[in-house]
C-alpha positions in Angstrom: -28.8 42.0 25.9 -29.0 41.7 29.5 -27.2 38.6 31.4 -28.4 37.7 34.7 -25.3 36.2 36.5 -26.3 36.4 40.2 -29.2 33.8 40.8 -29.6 32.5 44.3 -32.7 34.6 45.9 -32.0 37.5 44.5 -34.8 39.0 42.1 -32.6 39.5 39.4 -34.7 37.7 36.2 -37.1 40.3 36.6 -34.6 43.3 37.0 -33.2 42.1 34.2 -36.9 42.2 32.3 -37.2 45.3 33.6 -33.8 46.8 32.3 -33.9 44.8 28.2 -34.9 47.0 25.5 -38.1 46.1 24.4 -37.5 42.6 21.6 -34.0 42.4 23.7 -32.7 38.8 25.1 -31.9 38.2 28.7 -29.6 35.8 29.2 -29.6 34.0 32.2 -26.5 31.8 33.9 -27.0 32.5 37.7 -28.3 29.1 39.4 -31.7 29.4 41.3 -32.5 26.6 44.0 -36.0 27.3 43.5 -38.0 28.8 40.5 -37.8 32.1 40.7 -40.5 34.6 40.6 -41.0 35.6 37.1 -42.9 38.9 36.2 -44.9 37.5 32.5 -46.0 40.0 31.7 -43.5 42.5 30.9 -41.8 39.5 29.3 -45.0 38.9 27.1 -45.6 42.9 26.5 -42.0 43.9 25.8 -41.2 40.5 23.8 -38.6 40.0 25.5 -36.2 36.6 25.0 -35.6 34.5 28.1 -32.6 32.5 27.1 -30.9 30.0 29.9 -27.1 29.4 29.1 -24.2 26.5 31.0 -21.4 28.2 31.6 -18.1 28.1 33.9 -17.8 24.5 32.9 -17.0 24.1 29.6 -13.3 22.3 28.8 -10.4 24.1 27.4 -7.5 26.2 27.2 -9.5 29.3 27.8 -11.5 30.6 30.6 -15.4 31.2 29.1 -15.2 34.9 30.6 -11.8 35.1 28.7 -13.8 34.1 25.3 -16.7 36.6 26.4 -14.6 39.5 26.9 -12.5 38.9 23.2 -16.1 38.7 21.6 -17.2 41.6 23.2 -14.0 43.6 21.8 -14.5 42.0 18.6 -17.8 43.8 18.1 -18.9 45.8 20.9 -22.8 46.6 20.1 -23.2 43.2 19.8 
């Protein structure tokens, strides 16, 4: 898993495409203003998962990086 949490201009879908093991997921919650430039085919030939998420505005008593880091400690490979 690779989670792309920049987005602006910055090139980071396909470094993130670049860095997923082959059949990995890249998860993506930075906010583009434009569609960003998106390199297919390493997505098509490593089979790779493109997965967009909404976060940092979710209600309740807990932060979502708060959850994120107690799932992560709950099982750390994921």
């Amino acid at each position: 898993l690779v989670v792309e949490t920049v987005g602006g201009k910055a090139d980071t879908i396909n470094d993130a495409v670049h860095l997923v093991r082959r059949r990995g997921t890249v998860t993506v919650l930075g906010l583009f203003p434009t569609f960003p430039n998106l390199n297919a085919l390493a997505l098509v030939l490593k089979e790779v998962r493109l997965l967009g998420a909404m976060t940092y505005g979710r209600s309740g008593e807990r932060a979502d990086f708060e959850r994120a880091l107690d799932l992560l400690a709950r099982d750390p490979q994921g």
